[in-house]
LUMNUKOL-344306 format. One record per residue (C-alpha): residue in three letters; x, y, z; residue number from 1. Coordinates in steps of 0.2 Angstrom, whole numbers. Each point is the difference from the previous one (the first is absolute). Layout:
BEGIN
- ALA, X, Y, Z, NUM
...
***
This chain:
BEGIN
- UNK, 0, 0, 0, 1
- UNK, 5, 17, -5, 2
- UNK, 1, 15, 14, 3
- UNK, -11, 11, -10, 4
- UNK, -11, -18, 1, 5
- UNK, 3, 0, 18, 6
- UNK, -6, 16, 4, 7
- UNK, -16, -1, -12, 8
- UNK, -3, -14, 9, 9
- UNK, 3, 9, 17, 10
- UNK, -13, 15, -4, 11
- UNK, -14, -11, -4, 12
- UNK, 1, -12, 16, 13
- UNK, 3, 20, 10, 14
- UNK, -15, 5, -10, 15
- UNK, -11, -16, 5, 16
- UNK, 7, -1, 15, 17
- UNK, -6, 18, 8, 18
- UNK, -19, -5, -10, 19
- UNK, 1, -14, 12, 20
- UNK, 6, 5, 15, 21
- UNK, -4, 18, 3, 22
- UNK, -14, 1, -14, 23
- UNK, 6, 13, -12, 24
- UNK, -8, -2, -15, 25
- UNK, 11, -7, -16, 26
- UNK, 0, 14, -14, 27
- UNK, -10, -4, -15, 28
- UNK, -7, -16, 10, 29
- UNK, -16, -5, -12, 30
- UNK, -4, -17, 10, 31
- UNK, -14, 5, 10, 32
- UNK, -15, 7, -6, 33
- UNK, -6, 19, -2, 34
- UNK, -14, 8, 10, 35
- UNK, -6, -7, 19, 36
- UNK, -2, -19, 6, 37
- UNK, -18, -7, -6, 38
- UNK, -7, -3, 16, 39
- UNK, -5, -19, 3, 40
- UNK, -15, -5, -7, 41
- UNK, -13, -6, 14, 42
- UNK, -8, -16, 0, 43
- UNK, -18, 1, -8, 44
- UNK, 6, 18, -9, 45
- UNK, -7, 3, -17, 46
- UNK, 10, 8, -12, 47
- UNK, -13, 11, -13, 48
- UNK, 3, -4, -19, 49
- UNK, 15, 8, -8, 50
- UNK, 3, 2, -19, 51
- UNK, 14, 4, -10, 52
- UNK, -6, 9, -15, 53
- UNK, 11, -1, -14, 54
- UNK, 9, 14, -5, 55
- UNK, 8, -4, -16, 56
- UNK, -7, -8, -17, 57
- UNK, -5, -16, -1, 58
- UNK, 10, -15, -8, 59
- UNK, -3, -2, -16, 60
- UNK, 13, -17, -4, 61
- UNK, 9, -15, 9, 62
- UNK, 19, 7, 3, 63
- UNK, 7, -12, 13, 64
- UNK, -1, -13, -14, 65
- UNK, 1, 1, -17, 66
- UNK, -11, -12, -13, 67
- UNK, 19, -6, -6, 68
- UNK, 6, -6, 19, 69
- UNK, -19, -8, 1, 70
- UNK, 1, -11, -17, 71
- UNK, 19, -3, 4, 72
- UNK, -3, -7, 16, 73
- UNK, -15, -12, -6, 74
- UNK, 11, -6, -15, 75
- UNK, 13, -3, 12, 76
- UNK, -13, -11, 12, 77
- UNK, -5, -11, -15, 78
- UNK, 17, -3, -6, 79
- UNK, 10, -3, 16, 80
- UNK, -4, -12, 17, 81
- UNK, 12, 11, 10, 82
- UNK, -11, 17, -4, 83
- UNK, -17, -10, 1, 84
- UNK, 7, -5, 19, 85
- UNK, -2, 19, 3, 86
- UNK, -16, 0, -5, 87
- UNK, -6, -15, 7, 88
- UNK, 3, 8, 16, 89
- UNK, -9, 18, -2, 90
- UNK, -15, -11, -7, 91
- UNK, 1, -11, 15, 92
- UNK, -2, 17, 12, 93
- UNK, -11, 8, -13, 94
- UNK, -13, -14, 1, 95
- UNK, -1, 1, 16, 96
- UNK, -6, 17, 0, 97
- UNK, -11, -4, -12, 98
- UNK, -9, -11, 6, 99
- UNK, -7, 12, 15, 100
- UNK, -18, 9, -4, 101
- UNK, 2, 18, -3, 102
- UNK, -9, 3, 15, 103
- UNK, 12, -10, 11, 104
- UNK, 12, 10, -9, 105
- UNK, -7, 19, 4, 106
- UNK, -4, -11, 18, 107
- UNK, 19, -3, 4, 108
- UNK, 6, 17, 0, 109
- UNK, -5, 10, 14, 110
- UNK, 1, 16, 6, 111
- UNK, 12, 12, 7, 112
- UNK, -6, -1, 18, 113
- UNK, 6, -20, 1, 114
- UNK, 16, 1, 5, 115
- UNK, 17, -10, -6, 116
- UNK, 16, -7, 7, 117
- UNK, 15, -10, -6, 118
- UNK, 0, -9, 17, 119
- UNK, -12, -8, 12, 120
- UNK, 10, 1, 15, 121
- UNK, 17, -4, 3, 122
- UNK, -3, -11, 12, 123
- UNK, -8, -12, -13, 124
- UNK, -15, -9, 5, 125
- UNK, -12, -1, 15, 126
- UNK, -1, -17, 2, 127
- UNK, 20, -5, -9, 128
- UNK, 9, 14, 6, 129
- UNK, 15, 5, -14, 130
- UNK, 1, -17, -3, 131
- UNK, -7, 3, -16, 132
- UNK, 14, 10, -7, 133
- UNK, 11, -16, 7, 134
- UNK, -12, -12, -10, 135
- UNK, -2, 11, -17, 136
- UNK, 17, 9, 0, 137
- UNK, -8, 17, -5, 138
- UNK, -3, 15, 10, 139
- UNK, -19, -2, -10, 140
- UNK, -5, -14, 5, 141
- UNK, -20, 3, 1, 142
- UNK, -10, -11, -14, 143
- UNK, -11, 14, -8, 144
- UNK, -14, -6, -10, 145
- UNK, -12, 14, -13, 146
- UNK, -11, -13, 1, 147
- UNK, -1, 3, 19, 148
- UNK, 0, 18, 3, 149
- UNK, 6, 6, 17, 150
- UNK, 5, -15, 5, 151
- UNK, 19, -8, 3, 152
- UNK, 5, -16, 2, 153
- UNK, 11, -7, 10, 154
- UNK, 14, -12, -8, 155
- UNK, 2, -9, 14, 156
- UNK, -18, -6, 6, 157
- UNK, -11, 6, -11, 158
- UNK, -10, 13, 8, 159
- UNK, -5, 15, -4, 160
- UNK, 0, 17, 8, 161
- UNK, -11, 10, 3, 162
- UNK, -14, -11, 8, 163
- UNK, -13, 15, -7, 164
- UNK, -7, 4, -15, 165
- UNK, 9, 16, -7, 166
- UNK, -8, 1, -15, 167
- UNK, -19, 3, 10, 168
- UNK, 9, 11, 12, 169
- UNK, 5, 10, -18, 170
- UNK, -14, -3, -12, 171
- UNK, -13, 9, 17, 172
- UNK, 9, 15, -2, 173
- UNK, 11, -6, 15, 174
- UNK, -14, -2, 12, 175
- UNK, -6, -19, 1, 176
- UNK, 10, -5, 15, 177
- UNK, -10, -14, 2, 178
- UNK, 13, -14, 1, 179
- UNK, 12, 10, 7, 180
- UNK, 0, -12, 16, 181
- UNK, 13, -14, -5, 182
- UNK, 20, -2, 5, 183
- UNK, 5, 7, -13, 184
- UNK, -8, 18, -6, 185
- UNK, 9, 12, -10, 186
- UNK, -11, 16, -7, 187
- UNK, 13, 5, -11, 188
- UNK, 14, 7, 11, 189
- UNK, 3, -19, 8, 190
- UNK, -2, -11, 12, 191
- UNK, 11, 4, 16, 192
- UNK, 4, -20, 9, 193
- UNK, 5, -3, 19, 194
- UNK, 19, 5, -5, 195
- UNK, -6, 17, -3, 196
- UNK, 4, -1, -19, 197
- UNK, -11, 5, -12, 198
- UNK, -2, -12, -16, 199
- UNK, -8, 8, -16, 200
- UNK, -8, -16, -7, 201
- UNK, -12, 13, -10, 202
- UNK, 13, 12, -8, 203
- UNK, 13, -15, -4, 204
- UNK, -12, -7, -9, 205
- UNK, -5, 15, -11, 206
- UNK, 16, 7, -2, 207
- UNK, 8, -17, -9, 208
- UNK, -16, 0, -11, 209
- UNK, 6, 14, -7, 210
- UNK, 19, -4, -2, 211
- UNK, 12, -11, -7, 212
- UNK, 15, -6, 8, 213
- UNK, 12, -16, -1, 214
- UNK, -2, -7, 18, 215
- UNK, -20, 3, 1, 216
- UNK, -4, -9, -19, 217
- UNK, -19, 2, 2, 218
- UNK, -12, 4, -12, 219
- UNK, -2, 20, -1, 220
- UNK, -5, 15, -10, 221
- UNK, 16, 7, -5, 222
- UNK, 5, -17, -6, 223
- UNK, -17, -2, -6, 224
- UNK, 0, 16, -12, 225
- UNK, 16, -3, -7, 226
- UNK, -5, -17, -5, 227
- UNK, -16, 5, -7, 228
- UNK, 5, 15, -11, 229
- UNK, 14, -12, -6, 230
- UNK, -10, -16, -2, 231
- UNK, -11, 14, -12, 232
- UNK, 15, 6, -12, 233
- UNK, 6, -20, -1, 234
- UNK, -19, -5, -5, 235
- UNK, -11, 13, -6, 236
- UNK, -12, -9, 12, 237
- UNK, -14, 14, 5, 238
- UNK, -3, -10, 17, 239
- UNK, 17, 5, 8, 240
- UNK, 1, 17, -5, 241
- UNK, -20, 3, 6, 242
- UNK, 5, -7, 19, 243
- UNK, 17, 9, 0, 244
- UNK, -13, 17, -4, 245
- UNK, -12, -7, 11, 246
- UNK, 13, 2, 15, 247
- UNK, 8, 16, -7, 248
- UNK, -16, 9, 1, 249
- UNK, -3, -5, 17, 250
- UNK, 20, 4, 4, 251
- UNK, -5, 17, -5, 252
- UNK, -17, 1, 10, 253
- UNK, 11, -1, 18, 254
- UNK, 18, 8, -6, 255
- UNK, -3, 14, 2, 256
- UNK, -2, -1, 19, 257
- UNK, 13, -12, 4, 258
- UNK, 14, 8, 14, 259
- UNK, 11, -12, 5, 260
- UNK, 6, 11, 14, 261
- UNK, -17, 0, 8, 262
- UNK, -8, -15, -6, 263
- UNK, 15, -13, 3, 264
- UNK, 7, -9, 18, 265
- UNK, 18, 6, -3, 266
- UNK, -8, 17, -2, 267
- UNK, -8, -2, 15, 268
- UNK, 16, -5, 8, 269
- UNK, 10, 9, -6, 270
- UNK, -9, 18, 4, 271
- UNK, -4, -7, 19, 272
- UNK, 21, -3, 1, 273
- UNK, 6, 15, -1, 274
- UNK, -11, 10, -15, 275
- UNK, 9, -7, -18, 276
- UNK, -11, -2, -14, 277
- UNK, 0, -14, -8, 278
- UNK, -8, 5, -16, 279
- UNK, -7, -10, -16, 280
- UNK, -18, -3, -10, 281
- UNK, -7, -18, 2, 282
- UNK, 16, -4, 7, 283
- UNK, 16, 7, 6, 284
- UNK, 9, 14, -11, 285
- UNK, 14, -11, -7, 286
- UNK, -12, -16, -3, 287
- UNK, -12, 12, -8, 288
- UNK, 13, 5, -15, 289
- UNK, -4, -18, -7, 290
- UNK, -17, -1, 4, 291
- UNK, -8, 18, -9, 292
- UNK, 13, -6, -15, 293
- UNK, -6, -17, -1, 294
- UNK, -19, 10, -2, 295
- UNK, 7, 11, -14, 296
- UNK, 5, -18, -9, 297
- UNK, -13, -6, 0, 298
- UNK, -12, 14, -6, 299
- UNK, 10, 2, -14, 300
- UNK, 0, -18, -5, 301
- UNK, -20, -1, 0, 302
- UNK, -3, 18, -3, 303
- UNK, -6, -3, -16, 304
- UNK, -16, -13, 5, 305
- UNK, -6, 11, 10, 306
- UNK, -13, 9, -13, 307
- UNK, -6, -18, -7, 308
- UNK, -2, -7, 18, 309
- UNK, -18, 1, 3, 310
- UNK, -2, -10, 17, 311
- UNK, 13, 11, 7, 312
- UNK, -10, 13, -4, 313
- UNK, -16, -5, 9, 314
- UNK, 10, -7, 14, 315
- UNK, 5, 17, 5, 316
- UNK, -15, 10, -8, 317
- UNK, 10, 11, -11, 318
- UNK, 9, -2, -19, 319
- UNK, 16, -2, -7, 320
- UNK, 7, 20, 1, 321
- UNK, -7, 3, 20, 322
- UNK, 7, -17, 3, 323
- UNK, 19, 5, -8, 324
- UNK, -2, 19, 8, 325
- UNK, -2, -11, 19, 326
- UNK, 16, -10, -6, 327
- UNK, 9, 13, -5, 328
- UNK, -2, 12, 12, 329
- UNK, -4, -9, 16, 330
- UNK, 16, -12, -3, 331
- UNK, 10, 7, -12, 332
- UNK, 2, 17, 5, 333
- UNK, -3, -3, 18, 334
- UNK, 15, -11, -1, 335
- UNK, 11, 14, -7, 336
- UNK, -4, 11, 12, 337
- UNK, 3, -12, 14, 338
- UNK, 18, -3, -8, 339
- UNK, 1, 20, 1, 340
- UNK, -9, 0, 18, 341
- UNK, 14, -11, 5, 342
- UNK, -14, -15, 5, 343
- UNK, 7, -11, -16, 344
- UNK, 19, 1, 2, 345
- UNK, 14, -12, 3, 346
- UNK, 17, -1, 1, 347
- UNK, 8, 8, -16, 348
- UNK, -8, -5, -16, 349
- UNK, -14, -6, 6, 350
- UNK, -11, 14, 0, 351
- UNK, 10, 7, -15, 352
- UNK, -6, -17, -10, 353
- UNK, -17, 0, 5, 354
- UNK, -4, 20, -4, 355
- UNK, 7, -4, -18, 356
- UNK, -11, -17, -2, 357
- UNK, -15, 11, 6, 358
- UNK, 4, 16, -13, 359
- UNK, 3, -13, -14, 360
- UNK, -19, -7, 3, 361
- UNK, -7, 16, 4, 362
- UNK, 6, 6, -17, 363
- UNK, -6, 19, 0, 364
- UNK, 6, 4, 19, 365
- UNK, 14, 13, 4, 366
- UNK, 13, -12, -9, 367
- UNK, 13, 17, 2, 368
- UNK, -2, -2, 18, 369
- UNK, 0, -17, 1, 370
- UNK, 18, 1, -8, 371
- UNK, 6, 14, 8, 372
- UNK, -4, -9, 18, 373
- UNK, 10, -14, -4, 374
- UNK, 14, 5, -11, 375
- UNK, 6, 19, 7, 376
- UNK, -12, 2, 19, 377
- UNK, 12, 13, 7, 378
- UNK, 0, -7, 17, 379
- UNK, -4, -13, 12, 380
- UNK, 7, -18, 5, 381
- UNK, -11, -12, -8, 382
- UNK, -8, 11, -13, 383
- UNK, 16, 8, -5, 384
- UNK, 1, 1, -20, 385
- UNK, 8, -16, -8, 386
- UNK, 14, 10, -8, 387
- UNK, 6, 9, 15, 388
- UNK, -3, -17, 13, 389
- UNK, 10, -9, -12, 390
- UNK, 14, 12, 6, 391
- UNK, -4, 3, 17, 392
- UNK, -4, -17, 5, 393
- UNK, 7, -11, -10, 394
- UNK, 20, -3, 4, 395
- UNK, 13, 1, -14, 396
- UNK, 0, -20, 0, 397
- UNK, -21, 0, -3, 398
- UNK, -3, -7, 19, 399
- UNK, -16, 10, 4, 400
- UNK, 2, 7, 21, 401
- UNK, -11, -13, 5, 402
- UNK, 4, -21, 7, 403
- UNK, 4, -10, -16, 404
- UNK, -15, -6, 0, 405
- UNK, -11, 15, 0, 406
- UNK, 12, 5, -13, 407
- UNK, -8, -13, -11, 408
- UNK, -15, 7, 1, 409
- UNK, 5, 18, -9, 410
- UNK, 8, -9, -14, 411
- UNK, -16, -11, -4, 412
- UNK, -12, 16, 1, 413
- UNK, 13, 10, -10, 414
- UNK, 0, -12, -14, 415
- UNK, -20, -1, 2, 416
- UNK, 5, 19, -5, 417
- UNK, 10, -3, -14, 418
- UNK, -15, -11, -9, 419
- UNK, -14, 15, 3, 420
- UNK, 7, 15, -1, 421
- UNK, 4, -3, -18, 422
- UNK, -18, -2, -3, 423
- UNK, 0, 21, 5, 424
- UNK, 13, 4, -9, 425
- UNK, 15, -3, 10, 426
- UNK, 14, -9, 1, 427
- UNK, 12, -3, 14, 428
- UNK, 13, -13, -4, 429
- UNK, 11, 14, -2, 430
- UNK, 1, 6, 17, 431
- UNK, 20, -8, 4, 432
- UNK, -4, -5, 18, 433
- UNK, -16, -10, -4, 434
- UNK, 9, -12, -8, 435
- UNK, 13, 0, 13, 436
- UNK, -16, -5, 11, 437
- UNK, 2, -19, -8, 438
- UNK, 20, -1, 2, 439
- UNK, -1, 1, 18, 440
- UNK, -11, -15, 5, 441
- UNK, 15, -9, -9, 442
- UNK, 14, 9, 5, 443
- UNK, -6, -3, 20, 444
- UNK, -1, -20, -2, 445
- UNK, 12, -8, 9, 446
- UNK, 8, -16, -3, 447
- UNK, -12, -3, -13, 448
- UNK, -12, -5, 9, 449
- UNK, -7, 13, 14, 450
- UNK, -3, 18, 1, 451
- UNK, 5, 8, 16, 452
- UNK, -12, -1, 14, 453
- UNK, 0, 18, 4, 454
- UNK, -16, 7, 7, 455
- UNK, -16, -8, -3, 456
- UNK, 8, -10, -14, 457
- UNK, 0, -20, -2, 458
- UNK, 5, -9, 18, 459
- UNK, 11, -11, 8, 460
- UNK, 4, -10, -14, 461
- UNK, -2, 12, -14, 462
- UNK, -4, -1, -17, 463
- UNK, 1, 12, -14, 464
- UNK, -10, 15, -1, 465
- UNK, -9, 5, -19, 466
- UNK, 0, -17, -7, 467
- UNK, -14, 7, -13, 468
- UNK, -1, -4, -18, 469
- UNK, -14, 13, -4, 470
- UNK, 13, 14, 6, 471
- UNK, 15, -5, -7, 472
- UNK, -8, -6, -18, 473
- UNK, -8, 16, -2, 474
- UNK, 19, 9, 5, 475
- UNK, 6, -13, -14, 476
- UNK, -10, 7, -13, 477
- UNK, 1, 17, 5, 478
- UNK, 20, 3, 1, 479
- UNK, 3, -18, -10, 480
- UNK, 14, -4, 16, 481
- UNK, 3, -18, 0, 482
- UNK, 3, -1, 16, 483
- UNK, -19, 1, 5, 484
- UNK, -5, -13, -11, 485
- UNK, 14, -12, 8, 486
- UNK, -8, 6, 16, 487
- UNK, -15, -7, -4, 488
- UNK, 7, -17, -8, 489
- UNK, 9, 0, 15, 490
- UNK, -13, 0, 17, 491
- UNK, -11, -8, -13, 492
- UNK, 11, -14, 0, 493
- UNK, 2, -2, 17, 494
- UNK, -19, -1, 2, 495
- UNK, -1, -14, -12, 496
- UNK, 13, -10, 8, 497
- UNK, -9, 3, 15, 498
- UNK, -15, -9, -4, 499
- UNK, 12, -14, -6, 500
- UNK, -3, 6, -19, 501
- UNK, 12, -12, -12, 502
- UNK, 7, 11, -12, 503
- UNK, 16, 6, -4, 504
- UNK, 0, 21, 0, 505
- UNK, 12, 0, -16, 506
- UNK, -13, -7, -11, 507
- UNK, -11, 11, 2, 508
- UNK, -2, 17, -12, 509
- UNK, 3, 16, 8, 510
- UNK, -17, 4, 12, 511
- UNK, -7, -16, 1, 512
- UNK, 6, -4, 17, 513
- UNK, -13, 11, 6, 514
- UNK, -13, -10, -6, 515
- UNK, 4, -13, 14, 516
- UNK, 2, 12, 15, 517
- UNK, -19, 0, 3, 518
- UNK, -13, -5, -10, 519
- UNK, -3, 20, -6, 520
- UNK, -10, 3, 17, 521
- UNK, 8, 17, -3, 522
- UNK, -10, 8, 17, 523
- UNK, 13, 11, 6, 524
- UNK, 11, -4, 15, 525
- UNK, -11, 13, 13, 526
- UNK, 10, 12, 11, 527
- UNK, -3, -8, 15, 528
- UNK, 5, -18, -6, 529
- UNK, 20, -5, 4, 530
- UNK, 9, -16, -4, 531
- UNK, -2, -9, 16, 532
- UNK, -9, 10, 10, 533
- UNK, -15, 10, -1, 534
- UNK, -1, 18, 9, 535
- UNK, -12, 11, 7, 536
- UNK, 9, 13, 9, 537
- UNK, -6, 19, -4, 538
- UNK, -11, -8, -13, 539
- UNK, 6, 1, -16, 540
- UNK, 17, 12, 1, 541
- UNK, -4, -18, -4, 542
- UNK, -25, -3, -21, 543
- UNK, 4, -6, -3, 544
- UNK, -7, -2, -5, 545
- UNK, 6, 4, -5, 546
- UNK, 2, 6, 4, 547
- UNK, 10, 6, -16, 548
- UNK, -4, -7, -15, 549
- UNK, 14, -5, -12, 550
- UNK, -7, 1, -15, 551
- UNK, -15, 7, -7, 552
- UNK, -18, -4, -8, 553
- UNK, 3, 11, -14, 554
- UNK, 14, -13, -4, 555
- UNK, -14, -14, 0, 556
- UNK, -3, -4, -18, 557
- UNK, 16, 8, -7, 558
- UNK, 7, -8, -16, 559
- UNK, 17, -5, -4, 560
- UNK, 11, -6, -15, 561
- UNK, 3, -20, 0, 562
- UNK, 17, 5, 3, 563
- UNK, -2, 6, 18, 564
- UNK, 8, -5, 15, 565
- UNK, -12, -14, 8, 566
- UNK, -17, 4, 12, 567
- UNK, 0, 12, 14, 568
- UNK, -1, -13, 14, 569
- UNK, 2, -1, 17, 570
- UNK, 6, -10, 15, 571
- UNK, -16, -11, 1, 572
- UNK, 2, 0, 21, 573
- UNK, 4, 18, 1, 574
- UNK, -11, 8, -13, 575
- UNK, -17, 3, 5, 576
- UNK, -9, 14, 3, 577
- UNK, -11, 13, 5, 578
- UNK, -2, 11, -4, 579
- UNK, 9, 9, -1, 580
- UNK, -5, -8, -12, 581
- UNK, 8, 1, -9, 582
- UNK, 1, -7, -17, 583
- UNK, -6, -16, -5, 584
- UNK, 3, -15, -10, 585
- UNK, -8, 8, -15, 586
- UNK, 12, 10, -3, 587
- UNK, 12, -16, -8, 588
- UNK, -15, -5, -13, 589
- UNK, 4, 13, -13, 590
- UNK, 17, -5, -3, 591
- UNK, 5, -10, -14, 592
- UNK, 13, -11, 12, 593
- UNK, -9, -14, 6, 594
- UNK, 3, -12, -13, 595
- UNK, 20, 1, 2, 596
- UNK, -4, -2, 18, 597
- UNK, -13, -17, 0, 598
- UNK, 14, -9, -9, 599
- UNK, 13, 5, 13, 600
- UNK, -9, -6, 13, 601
- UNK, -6, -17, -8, 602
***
């Protein structure tokens, strides 16, 4: 380390240190939220209608996907078994979406004033104690069912929690109390047993109905969505696109109210501490980054059927343009102001990644802002401009100021920026540091084989850090470096010899050993997920979901040229997301590099 290193390094700790310890405020810190704490929302409150009227033109065309990606990617799932694999699987989460009614559909979303949390309790179950972490090996270990609303299951026993019927309790208004006279009664706010913990059976359930994440694989909407909007583009089936706009009309009926600081447990906790704000939408801010971008998806993948769908129309009472008006301003643009409001915002690139997904949907918004914000915003921590905070925090060797792998997380949401930001007329691959960004997850491995456990990075017995073939293939065609496509080859390899694959790496063409690193699952790794551990800490300086998503859904039906390098795959046990959600396995079926893969792998 240099001294003028050492003494950068010096000022921040100095600066972060006094923030901590004698509470002086950080310059230019744009974490927390603008405005006065949301007081917490009382048990039995109702909130009175909000609408976001739209405040720009309406969308007049698809522009997340083009009708070239779309046919590209359904040539490719006739043609190939390794791109019909992907689909299989969206189709598999798809159908079970469709198969609900649309009124269990509009049913399953509720309102603001029902609140949500990651967690239960930490102290696990009533009757098993924290032996269900022991037993399950996740810090989310409740089984959550749509099917069974307000309800958790235990893993261990079977029960479920709470012994009363929420969904009366909500549907009176919050007034039938009736069977409120069992052991275990939560009205929202939890149930508080003899230890003098409070477990919020009610909230856990409703907050993972709304999210994806790799240790809690239930069935849920933001999972749900994306599998419906793609399962449309793959098909041309009517049926998935009509549920996916069944569920984003009602989305946009309750968005508008949602206030995670208010309406959450860790908001409720964390104000009663000591007053911090723990800010967000449906869920918390960072989480949130996926979830509003996973809505703007989604939308434009089956904005177009929603003119001709005529039981949508009488399921909510109004036609097609009142429909896409609720859409577009009630989700849409309610998102974007939540990522300026600071209530959708992550570690960097998150928030930067989801604005850009929403402009590109919206089409006729304040693009110039949009761009502005993320490429030259004159101040801030998080929301600094990209050209400057690729100066600023970025050391000369591309490390990021954060763990290794938090690191990560920056270089899969600024290559999510490299793909959409062309589709507004700019490119970044220029900028010399962003590509020194993919340099330093190689330069940092050691022995060839671990990166260093510095921070909240890896564990005891390490592993290496930004083992991700959507990354480092999208650097390969962008700079043309071989080195990235031998990084891919290379952990790809590894991960096919781990599952005792039989194959000799030197046979295979250039890129086809990512075909064998995981079957194209191609779910981001979420933020909070770590080889061999799984943390919780300060949630999510963690979402993971998200949680930072390393690639992006405009990328989902890209084409490529038979002679690129092989799929965009993932480590099948590390890549699974939420949301973050990130990008998806569709984003593999537009490319013309299947076939070279299926015979490396037979």
């Amino acid at each position: 380390m240099t001294a003028r290193s050492a003494r950068r390094m010096l000022a921040v700790g100095l600066a972060l240190g006094a923030n901590l310890v004698f509470g002086i405020p950080v310059p230019n810190d744009d974490w927390a939220p603008d405005g006065p704490p949301t007081p917490i929302l009382k048990v039995g409150e109702i909130l009175p209608p909000r609408t976001h009227a739209p405040q720009f033109p309406p969308k007049d065309a698809r522009t997340l996907f083009s009708d070239a990606e779309i046919r590209q990617a359904r040539e490719n799932v006739a043609k190939y078994p390794a791109a019909k694999a992907v689909a299989d699987k969206i189709l598999e989460e798809a159908n079970y979406w469709a198969g609900w009614t649309d009124e269990a559909l509009r049913t399953v979303v509720s309102s603001a004033e029902v609140p949500r949390s990651f967690e239960c309790c930490t102290e696990g179950c009533p009757v098993h104690g924290k032996k269900i972490f022991e037993a399950t090996g996740t810090i989310y270990p409740w089984i959550i069912d749509p099917k069974e609303p307000f309800k958790v299951k235990c893993p261990i026993g079977g029960e479920t929690y709470p012994s009363n019927d929420y969904g009366q309790f909500y549907r009176s208004g919050f007034k039938d109390r009736s069977d409120f006279n069992g052991p275990y009664v939560d009205d929202g706010r939890g149930w508080v047993g003899p230890n003098g913990q409070r477990y919020w059976f009610v909230a856990a359930w409703n907050h993972w109905l709304w999210v994806m994440h790799p240790v809690a694989p239930h069935p849920n909407l933001q999972g749900g969505l994306a599998a419906l909007g793609r399962a449309y583009l793959l098909t041309g089936e009517a049926r998935y696109a009509h549920k996916a706009a069944v569920l984003l009309c009602r989305i946009a009926e309750v968005y508008p109210n949602m206030d995670h600081e208010s309406q959450s447990r860790y908001g409720q906790l964390m104000a009663e501490k000591d007053g911090t704000r723990y800010a967000g939408k449906v869920i918390n801010a960072i989480w949130e980054t996926y979830l509003v971008a996973q809505f703007a998806e989604t939308y434009d993948a089956v904005w177009e059927t929603i003119p001709g769908d005529a039981a949508l129309h009488t399921l909510y009472g109004q036609p097609a343009p009142a429909l896409r008006a609720l859409i577009e301003g009630n989700l849409l643009e309610e998102g974007i102001d939540a990522v300026y409001q600071k209530r959708a915002r992550g570690n960097y690139g998150m928030h930067q990644r989801a604005l850009l997904v929403l402009a590109i949907v919206r089409q006729h918004a304040d693009n110039r802002r949009y761009l502005t914000t993320v490429l030259d915003q004159p101040g801030g921590t998080v929301y600094l401009g990209l050209r400057t905070a690729l100066n600023t925090f970025v050391w000369r060797d591309g490390q990021p100021f954060e763990s290794p792998g938090y690191n990560e997380l920056w270089v899969q949401n600024l290559t999510a920026l490299t793909v959409l930001l062309p589709k507004l007329g700019v490119d970044i691959s220029t900028l010399p540091r962003l590509r020194r960004l993919y340099d330093a997850p190689m330069a940092s491995i050691a022995v060839g084989r671990h990166t260093p456990a510095i921070g909240d990075t890896t564990g005891v017995y390490g592993g290496v850090v930004g083992e991700d073939a959507s990354v480092y293939e999208q650097a390969f065609r962008t700079y043309g470096d071989p080195r990235y496509d031998g990084r891919v080859q290379g952990f790809c390899v590894a991960a096919a010899r781990a599952r005792h694959l039989r194959a000799a790496p030197g046979r295979w063409p250039p890129g086809a050993a990512a075909a064998v690193a995981a079957p194209l699952g191609l779910r981001p790794r979420h933020p909070q997920q770590r080889r061999g551990r799984h943390r919780g800490g300060a949630l999510f300086r963690a979402a993971r979901e998200p949680c930072a998503l390393r690639s992006d859904a405009v990328r989902s039906l890209r084409s490529r040229s038979a002679d690129d390098a092989g799929p965009r795959l993932s480590r099948r046990d590390e890549r699974v997301c939420a949301g973050h959600l990130h990008l998806v396995a569709a984003h593999d079926l537009a490319q013309h590099r299947y076939g070279r893969c299926d015979a490396a792998t037979r």
